[in-house]
Residue, then its C-alpha position, 0 to 999 in steps of 0.5 A: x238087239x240086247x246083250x243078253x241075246x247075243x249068241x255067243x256071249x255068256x247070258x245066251x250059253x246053256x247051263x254047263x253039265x257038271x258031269x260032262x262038259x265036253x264029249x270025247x269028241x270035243x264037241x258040246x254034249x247034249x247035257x249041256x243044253x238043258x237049263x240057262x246058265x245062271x250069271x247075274x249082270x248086277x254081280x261083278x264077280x263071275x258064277x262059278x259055272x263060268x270059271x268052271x267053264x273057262x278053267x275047263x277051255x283054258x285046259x283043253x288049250x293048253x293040252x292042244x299046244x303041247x300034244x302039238x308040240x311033242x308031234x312037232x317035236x316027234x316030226x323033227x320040226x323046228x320048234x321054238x325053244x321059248x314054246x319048249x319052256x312054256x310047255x314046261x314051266x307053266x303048263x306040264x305037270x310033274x306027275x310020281x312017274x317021271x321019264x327022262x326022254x333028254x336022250x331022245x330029245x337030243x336025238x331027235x331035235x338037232x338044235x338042241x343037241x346043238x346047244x347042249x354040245x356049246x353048253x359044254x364046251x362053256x362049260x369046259x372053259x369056265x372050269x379051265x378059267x377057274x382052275x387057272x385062277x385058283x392057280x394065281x390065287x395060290x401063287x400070289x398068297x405063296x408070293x405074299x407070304x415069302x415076301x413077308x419072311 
């Protein structure tokens, strides 16, 4: 079978719509079966319906995995911290409207409450560590300073 027939690959997709890729209900609309999609074997690069395609795939993934985890997170579910910061620094935008939801994340995610209450304790601890050595460092300088009158 050549490649070229394999359902499935790219040379066997239809042409993508500009208008509509996908339907509301996620599924391939009707404009998208028209005419073949246009990918040159001969060419290394991809067309620009393919990126087109595959930027469009990558972004409803990506919206997948962080309506899933704001319901995991609205169920009180355990939910990993590292998918928390992959949501954040790699797939969420910031937008002008920007809400603050720490209170109501803290409320509802027990661990992260959790760990907020450690980090402030730590951080309770170092201050104490700092000002103690502020202290001896004054103290050694005074020392210094009256054992050179």
């Amino acid at each position: 079978m050549e490649r070229s027939n394999v359902p499935g690959t790219p040379r066997s997709m239809n042409r993508l719509s500009h208008s509509r890729f996908l339907s509301d209900s996620d599924e391939f609309s009707e404009s998208s079966k028209k005419t073949p999609m246009l990918v040159d074997p001969d060419k290394p690069h991809m067309s620009r319906e393919l990126e087109w395609y595959f930027s469009l795939l990558s972004n409803k993934v990506h919206k997948a995995f962080v309506i899933a985890l704001f319901k995991s997170l609205q169920q009180g579910q355990n939910v990993d911290r590292e998918d928390v910061m992959s949501a954040i620094d790699n797939i969420c935008a910031e937008s002008l409207h920007e809400i603050d939801i720490t209170n109501y994340v803290q409320a509802v995610c027990g661990h992260v409450r959790e760990a907020g209450e450690v980090m402030e304790e730590e951080n309770e601890k170092n201050d104490s560590h700092a000002q103690q050595l502020r202290f001896a460092a004054e103290a050694e300088m005074q020392e210094d300073t009256i054992e050179r009158r």
